[in-house]
N, CA, C and O atoms as a Tinker XYZ file with bonds, in Angstrom:
   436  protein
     1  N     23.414000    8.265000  -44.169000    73     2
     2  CA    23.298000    7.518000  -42.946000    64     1     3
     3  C     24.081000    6.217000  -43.109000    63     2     4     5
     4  O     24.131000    5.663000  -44.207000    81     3
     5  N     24.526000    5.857000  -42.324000    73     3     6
     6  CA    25.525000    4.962000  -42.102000    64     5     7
     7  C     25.028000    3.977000  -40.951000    63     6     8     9
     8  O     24.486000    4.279000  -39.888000    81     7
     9  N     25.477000    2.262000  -41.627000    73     7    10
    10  CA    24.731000    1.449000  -41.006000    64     9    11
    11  C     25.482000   -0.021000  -40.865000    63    10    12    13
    12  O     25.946000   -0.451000  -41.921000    81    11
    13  N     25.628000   -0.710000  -39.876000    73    11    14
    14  CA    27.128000   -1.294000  -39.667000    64    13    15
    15  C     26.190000   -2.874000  -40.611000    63    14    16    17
    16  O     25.013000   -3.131000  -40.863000    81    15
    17  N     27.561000   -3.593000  -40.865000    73    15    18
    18  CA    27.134000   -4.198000  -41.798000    64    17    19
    19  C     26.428000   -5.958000  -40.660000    63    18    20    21
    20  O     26.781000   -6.229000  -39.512000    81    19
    21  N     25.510000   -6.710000  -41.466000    73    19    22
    22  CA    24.705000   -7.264000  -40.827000    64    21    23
    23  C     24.605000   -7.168000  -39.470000    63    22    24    25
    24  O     25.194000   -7.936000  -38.708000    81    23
    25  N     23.837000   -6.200000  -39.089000    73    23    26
    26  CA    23.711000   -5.540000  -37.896000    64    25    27
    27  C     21.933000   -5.118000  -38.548000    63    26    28    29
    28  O     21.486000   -4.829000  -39.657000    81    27
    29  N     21.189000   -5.328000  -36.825000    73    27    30
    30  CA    19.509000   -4.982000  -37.153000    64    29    31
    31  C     19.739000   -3.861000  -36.927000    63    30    32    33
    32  O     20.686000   -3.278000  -36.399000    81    31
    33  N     18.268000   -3.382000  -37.612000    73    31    34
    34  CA    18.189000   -1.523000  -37.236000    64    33    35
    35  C     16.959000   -1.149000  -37.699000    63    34    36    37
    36  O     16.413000   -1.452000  -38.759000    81    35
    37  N     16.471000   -0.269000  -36.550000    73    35    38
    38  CA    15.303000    0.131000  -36.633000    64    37    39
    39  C     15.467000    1.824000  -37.022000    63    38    40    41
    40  O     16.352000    2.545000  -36.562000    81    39
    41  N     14.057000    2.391000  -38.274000    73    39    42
    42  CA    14.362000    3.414000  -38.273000    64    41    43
    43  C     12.975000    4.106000  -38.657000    63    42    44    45
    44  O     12.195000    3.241000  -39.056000    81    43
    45  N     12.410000    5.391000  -38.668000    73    43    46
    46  CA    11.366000    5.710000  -39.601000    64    45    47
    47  C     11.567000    6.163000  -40.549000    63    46    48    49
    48  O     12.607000    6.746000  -40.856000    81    47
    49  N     10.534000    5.979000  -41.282000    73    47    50
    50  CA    10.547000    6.155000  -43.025000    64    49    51
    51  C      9.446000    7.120000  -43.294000    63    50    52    53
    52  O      8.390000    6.943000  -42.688000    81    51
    53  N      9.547000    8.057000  -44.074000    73    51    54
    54  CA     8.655000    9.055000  -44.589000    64    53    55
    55  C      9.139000   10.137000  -44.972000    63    54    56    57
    56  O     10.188000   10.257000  -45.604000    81    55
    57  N      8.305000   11.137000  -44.567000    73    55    58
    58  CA     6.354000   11.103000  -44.346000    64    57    59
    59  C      5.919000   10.720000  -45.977000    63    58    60    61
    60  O      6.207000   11.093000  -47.115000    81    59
    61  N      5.028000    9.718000  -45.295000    73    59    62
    62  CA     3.726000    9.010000  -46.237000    64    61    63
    63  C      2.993000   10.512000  -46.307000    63    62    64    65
    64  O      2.527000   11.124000  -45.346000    81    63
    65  N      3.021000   11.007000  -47.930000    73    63    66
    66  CA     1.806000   12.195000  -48.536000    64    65    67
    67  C      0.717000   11.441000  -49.018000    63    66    68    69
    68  O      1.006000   10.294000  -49.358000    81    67
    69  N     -0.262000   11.726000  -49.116000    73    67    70
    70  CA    -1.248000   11.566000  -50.073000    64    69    71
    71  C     -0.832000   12.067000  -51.175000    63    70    72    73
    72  O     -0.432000   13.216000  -51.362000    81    71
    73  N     -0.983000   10.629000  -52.428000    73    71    74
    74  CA    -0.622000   10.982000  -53.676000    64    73    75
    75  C     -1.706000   11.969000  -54.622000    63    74    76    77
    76  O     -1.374000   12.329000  -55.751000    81    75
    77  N     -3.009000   12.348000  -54.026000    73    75    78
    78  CA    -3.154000   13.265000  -55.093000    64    77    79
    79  C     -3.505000   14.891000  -54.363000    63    78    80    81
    80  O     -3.954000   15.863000  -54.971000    81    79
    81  N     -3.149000   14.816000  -52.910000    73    79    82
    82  CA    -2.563000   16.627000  -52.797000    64    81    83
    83  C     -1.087000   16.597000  -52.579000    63    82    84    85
    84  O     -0.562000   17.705000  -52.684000    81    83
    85  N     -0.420000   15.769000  -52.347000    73    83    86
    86  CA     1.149000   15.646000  -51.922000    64    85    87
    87  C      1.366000   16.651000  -50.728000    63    86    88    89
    88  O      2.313000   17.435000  -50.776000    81    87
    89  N      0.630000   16.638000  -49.814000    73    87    90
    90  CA     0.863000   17.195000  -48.569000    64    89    91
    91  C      0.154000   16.222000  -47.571000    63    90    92    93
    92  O      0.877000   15.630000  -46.770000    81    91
    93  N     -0.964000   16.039000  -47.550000    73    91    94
    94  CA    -1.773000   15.523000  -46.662000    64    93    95
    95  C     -1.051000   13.867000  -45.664000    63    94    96    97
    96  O     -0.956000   12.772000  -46.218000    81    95
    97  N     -0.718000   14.080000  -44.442000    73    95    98
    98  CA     0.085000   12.940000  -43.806000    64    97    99
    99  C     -1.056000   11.380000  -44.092000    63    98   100   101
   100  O     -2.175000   11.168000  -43.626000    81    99
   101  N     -0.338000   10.650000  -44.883000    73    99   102
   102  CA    -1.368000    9.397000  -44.740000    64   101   103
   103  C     -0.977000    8.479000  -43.181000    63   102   104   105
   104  O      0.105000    7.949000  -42.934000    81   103
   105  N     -2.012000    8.496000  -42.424000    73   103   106
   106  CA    -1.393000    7.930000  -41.260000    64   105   107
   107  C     -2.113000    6.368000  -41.384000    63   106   108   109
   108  O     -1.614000    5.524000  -40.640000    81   107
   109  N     -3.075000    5.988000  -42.135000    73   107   110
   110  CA    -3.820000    4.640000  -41.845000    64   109   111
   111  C     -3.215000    3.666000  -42.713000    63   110   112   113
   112  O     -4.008000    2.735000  -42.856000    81   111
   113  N     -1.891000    3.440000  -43.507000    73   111   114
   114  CA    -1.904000    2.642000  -43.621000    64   113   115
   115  C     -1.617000    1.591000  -43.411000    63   114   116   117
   116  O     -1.534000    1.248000  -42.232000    81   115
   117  N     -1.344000    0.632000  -44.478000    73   115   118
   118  CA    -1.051000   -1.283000  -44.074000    64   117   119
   119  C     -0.252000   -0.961000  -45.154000    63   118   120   121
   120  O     -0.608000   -0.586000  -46.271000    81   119
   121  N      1.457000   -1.239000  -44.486000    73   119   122
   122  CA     2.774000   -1.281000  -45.022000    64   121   123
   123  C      3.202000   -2.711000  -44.782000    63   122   124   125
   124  O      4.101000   -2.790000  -43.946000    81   123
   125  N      2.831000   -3.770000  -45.252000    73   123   126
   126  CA     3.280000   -4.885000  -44.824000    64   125   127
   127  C      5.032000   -5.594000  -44.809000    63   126   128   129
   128  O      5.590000   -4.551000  -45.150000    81   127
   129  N      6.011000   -6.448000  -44.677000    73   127   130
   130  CA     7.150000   -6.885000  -45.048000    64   129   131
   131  C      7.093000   -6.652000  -46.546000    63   130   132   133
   132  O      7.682000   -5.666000  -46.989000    81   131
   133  N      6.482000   -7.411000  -47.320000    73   131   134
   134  CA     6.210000   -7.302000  -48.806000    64   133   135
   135  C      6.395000   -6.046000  -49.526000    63   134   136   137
   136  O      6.875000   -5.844000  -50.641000    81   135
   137  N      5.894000   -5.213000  -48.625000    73   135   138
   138  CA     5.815000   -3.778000  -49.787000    64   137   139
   139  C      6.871000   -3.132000  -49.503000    63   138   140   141
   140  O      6.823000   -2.028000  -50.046000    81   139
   141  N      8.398000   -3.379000  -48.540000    73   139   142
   142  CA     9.475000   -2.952000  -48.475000    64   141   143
   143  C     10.485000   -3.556000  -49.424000    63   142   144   145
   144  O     10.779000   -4.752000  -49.445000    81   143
   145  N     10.983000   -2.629000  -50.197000    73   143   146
   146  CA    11.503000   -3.415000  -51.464000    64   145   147
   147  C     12.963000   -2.907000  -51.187000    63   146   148   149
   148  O     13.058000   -1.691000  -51.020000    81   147
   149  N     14.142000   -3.666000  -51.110000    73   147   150
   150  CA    15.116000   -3.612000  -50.473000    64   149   151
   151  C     16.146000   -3.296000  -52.216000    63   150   152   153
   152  O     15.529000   -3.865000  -53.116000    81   151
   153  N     17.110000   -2.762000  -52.626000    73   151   154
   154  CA    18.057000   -3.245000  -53.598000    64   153   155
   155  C     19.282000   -2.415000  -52.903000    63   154   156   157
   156  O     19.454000   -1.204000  -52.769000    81   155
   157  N     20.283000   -3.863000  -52.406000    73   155   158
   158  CA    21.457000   -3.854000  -52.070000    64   157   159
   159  C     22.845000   -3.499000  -53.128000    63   158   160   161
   160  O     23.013000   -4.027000  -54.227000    81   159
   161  N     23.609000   -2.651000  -52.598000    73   159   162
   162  CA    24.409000   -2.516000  -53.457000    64   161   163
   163  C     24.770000   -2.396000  -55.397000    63   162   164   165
   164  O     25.682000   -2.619000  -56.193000    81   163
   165  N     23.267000   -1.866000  -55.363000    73   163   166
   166  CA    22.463000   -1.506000  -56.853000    64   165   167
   167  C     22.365000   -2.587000  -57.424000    63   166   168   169
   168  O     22.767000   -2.787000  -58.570000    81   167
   169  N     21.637000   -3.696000  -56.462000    73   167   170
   170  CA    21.450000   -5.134000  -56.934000    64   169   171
   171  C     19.436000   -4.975000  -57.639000    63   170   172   173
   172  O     18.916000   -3.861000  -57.682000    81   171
   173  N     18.734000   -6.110000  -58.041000    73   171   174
   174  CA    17.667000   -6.061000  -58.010000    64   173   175
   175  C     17.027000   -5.886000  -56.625000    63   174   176   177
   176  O     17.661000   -6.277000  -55.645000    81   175
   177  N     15.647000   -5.248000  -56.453000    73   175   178
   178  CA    14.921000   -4.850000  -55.665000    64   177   179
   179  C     14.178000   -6.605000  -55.324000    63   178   180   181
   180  O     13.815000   -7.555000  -56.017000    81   179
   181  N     14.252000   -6.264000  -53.797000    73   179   182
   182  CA    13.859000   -7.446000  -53.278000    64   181   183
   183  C     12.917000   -6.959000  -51.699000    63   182   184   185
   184  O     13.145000   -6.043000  -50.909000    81   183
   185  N     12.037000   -7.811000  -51.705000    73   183   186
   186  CA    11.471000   -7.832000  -50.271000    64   185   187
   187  C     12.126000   -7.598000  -48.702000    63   186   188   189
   188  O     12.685000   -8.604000  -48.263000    81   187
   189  N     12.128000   -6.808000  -48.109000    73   187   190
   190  CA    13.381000   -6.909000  -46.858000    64   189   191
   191  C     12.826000   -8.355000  -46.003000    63   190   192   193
   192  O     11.660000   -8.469000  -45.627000    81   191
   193  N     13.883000   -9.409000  -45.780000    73   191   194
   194  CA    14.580000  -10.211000  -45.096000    64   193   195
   195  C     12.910000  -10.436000  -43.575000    63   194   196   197
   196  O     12.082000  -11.308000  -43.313000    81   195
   197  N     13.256000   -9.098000  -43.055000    73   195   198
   198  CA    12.591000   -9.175000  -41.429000    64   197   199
   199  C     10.947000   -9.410000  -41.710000    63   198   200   201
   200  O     10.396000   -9.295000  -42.805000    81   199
   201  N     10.451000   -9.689000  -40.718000    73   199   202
   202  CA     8.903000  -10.328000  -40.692000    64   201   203
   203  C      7.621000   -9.192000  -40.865000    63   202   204   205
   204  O      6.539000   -9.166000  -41.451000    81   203
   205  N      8.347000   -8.353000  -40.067000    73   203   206
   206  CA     7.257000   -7.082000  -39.186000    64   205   207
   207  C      6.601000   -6.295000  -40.113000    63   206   208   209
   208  O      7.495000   -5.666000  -40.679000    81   207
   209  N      5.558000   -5.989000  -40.570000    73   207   210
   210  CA     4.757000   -4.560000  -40.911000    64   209   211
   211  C      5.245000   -3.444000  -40.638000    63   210   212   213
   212  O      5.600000   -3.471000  -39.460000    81   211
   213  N      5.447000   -2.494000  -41.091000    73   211   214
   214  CA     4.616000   -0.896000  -40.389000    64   213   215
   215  C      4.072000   -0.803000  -39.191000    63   214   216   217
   216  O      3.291000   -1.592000  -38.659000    81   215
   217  N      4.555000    0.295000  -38.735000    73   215   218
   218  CA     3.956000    0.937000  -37.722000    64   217   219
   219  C      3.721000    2.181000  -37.887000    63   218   220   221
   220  O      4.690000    2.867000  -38.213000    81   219
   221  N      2.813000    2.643000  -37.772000    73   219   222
   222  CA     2.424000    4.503000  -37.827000    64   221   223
   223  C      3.114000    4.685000  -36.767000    63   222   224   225
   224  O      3.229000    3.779000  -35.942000    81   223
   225  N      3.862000    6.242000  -36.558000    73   223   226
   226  CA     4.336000    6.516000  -35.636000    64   225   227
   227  C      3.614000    8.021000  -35.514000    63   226   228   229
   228  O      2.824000    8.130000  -34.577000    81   227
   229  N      3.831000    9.338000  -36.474000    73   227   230
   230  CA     2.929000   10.096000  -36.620000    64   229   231
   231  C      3.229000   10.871000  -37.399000    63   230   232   233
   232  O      4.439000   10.987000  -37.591000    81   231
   233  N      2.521000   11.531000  -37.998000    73   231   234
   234  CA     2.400000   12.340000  -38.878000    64   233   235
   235  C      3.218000   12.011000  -40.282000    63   234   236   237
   236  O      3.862000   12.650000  -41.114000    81   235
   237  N      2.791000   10.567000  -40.044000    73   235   238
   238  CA     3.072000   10.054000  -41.401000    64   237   239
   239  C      3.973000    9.419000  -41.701000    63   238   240   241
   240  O      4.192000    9.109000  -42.872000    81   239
   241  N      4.924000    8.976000  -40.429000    73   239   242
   242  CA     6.014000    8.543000  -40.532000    64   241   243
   243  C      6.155000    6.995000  -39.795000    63   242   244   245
   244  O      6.255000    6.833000  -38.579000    81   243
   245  N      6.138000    5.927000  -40.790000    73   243   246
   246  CA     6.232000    4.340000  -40.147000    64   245   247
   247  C      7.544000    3.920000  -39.626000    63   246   248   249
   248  O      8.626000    4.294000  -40.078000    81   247
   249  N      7.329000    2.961000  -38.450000    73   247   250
   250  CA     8.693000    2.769000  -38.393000    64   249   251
   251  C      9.021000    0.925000  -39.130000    63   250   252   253
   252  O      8.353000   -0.082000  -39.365000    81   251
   253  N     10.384000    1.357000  -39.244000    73   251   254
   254  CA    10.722000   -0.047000  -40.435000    64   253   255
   255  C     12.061000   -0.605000  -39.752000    63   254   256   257
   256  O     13.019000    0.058000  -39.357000    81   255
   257  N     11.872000   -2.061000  -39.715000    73   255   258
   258  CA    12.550000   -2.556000  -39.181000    64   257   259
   259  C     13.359000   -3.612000  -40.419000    63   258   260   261
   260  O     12.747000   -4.065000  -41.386000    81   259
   261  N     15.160000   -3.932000  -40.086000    73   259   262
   262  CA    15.830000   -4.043000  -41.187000    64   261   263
   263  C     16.439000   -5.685000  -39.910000    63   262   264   265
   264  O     16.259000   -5.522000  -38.703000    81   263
   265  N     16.796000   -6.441000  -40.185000    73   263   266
   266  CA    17.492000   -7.572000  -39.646000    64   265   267
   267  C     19.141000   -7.424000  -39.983000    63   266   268   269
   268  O     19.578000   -6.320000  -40.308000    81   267
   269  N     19.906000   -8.435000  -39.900000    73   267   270
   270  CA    20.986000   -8.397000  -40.023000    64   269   271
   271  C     21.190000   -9.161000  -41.678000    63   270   272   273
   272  O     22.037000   -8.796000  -42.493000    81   271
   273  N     20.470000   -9.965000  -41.830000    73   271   274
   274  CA    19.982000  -10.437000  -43.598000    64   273   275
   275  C     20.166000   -9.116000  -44.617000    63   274   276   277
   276  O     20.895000   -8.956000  -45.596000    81   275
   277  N     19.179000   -8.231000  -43.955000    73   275   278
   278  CA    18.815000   -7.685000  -44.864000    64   277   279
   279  C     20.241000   -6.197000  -44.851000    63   278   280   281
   280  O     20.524000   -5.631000  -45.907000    81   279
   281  N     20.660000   -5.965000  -44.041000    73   279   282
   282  CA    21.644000   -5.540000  -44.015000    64   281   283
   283  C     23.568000   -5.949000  -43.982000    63   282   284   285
   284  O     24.478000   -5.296000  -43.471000    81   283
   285  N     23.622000   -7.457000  -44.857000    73   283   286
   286  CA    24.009000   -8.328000  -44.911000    64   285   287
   287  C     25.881000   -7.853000  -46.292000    63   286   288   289
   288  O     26.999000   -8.333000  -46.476000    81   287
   289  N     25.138000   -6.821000  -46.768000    73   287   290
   290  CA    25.871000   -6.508000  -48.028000    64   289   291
   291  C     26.666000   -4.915000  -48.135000    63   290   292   293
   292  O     25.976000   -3.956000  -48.481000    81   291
   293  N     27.490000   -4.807000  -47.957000    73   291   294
   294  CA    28.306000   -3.398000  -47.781000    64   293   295
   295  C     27.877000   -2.852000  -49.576000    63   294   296   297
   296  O     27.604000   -3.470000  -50.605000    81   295
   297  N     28.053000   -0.903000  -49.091000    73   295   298
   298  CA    27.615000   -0.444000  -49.886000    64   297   299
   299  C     26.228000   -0.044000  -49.797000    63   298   300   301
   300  O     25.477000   -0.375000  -48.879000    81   299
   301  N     25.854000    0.826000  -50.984000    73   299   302
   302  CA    24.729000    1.638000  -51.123000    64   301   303
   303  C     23.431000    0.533000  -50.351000    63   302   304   305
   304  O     23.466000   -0.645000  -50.707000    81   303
   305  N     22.489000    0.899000  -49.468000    73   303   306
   306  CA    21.027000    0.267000  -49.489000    64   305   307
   307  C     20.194000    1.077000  -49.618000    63   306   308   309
   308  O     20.095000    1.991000  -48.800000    81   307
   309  N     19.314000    0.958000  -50.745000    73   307   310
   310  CA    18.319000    1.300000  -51.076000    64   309   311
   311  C     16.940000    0.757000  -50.542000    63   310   312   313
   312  O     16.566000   -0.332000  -50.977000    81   311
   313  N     15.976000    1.584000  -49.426000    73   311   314
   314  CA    14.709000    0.735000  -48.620000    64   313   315
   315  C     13.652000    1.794000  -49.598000    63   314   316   317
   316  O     13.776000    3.009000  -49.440000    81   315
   317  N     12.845000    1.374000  -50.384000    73   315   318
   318  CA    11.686000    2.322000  -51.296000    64   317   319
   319  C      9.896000    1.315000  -50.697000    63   318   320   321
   320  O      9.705000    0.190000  -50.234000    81   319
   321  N      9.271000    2.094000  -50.931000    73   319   322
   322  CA     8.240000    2.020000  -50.406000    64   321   323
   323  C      6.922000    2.464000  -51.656000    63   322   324   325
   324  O      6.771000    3.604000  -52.095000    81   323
   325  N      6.565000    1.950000  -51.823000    73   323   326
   326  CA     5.537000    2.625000  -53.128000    64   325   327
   327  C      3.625000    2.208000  -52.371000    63   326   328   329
   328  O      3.036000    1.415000  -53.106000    81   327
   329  N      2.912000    2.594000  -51.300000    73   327   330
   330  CA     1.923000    2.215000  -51.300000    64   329   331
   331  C      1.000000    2.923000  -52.086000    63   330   332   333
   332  O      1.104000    4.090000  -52.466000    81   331
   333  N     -0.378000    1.721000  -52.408000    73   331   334
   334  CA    -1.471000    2.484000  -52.939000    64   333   335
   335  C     -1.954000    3.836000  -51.832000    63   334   336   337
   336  O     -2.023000    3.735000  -50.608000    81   335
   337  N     -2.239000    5.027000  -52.611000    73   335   338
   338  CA    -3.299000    5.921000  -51.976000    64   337   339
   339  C     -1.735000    7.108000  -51.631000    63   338   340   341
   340  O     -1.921000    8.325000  -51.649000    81   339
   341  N     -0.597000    6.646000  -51.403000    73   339   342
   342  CA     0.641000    7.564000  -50.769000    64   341   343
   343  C      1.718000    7.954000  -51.813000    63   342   344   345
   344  O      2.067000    7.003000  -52.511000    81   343
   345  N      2.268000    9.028000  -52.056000    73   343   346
   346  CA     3.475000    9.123000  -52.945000    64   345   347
   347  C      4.474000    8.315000  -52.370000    63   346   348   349
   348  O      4.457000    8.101000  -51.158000    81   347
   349  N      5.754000    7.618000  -53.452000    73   347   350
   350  CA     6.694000    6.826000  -53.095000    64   349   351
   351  C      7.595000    7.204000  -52.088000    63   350   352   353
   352  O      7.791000    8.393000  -51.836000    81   351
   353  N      7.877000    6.750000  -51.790000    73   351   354
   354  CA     8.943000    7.237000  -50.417000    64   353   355
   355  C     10.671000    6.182000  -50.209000    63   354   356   357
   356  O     10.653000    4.951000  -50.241000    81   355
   357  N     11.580000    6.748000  -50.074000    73   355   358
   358  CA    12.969000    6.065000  -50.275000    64   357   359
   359  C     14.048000    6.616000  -49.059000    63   358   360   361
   360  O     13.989000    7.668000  -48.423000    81   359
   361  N     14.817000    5.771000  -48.994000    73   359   362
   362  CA    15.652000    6.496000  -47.856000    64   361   363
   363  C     17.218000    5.346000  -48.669000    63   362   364   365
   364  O     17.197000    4.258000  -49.243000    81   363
   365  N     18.200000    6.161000  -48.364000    73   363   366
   366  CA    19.432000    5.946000  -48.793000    64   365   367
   367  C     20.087000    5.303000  -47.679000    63   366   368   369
   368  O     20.089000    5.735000  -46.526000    81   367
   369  N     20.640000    4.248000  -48.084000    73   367   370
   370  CA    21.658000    3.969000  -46.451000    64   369   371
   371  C     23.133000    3.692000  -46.571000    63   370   372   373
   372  O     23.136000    2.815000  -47.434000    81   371
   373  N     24.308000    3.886000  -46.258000    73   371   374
   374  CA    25.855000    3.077000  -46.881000    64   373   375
   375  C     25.787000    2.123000  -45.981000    63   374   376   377
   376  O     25.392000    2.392000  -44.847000    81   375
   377  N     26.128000    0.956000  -46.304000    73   375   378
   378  CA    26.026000   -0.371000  -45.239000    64   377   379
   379  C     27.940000   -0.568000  -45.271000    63   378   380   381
   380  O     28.703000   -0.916000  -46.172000    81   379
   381  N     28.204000   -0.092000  -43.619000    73   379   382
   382  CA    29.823000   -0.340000  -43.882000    64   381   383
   383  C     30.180000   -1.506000  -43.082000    63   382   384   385
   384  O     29.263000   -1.896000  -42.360000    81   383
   385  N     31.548000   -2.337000  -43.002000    73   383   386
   386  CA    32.087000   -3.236000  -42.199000    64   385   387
   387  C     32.599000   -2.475000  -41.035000    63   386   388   389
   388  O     33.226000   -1.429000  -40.870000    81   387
   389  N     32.012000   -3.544000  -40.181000    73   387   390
   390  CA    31.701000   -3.381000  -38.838000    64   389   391
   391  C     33.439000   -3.008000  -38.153000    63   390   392   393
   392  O     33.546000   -3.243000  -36.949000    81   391
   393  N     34.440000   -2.581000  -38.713000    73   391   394
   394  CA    35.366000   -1.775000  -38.340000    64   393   395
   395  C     35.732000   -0.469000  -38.754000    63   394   396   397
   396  O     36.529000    0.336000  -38.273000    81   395
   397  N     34.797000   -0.411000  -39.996000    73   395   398
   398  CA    35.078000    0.928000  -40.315000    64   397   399
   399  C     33.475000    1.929000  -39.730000    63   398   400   401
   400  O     33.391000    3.156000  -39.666000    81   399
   401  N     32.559000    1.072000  -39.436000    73   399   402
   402  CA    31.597000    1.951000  -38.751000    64   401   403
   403  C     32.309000    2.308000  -37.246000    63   402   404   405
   404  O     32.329000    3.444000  -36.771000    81   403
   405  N     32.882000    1.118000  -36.602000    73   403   406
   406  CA    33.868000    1.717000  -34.869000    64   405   407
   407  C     34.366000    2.732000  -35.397000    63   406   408   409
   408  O     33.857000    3.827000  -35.160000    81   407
   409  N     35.276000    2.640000  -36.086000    73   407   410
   410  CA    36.368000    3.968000  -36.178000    64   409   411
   411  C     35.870000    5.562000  -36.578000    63   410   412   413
   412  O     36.459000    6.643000  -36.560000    81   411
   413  N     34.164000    5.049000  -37.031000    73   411   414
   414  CA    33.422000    6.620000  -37.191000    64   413   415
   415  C     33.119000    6.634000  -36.017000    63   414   416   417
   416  O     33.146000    7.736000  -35.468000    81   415
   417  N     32.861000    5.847000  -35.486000    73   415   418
   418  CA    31.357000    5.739000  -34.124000    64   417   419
   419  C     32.067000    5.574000  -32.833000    63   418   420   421
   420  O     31.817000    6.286000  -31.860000    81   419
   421  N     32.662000    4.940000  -32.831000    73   419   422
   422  CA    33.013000    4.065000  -31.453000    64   421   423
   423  C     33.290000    4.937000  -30.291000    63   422   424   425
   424  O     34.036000    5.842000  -30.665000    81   423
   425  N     33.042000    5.023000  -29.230000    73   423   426
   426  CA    33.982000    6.080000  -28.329000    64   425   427
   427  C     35.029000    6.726000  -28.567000    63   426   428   429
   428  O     35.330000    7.919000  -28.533000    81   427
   429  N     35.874000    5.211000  -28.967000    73   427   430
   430  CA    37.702000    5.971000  -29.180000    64   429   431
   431  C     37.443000    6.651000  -30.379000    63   430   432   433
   432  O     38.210000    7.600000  -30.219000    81   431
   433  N     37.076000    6.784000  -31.126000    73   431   434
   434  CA    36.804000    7.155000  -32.800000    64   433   435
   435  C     37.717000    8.402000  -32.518000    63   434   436
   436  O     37.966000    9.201000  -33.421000    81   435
């Protein structure tokens, strides 16, 4: 997935399992800013930038919101998630400059 560079973006993250059947959708939890651990461009893991919590959306899947901070750095982004009670959860992102995402994306592309 491809994601233009400091540019916000909203996305969901999951599905949250229960860590001891690894199936079961955890839908109750509290994903706060804090427990989104950001590492840019295979930098150290850091807190994401934006304010917001979690949101359950369903069946296990929160939605996570990224600012233009936190998407600030071209190259690999790494968003990981480790809550108590849920197996870890990660999503991959390439953060590109905002001319080479037009020329994938743009109309004229």
């Amino acid at each position: 997935m491809f994601i233009k560079q400091s540019t916000a973006y909203t996305f969901r993250m999951g599905p949250f399992l229960d860590e001891s059947d690894g199936k079961t959708a955890e839908t109750g939890l509290t994903i706060s800013q804090a427990d989104f651990r950001l590492s840019k461009a295979g930098g150290n893991f850091a807190q994401k930038n934006e304010s917001t919590s979690a949101s359950h959306d369903e069946i296990g899947f929160y939605t996570c919101i990224l600012d233009a901070t936190d998407t600030n750095t071209c190259g690999e982004l790494l968003v990981a998630v480790h809550e108590s009670g849920a197996l870890p959860v990660f999503v991959t992102f390439q953060v590109v400059e905002e001319a080479i995402y037009a020329s994938l994306f743009a109309a004229s592309a």
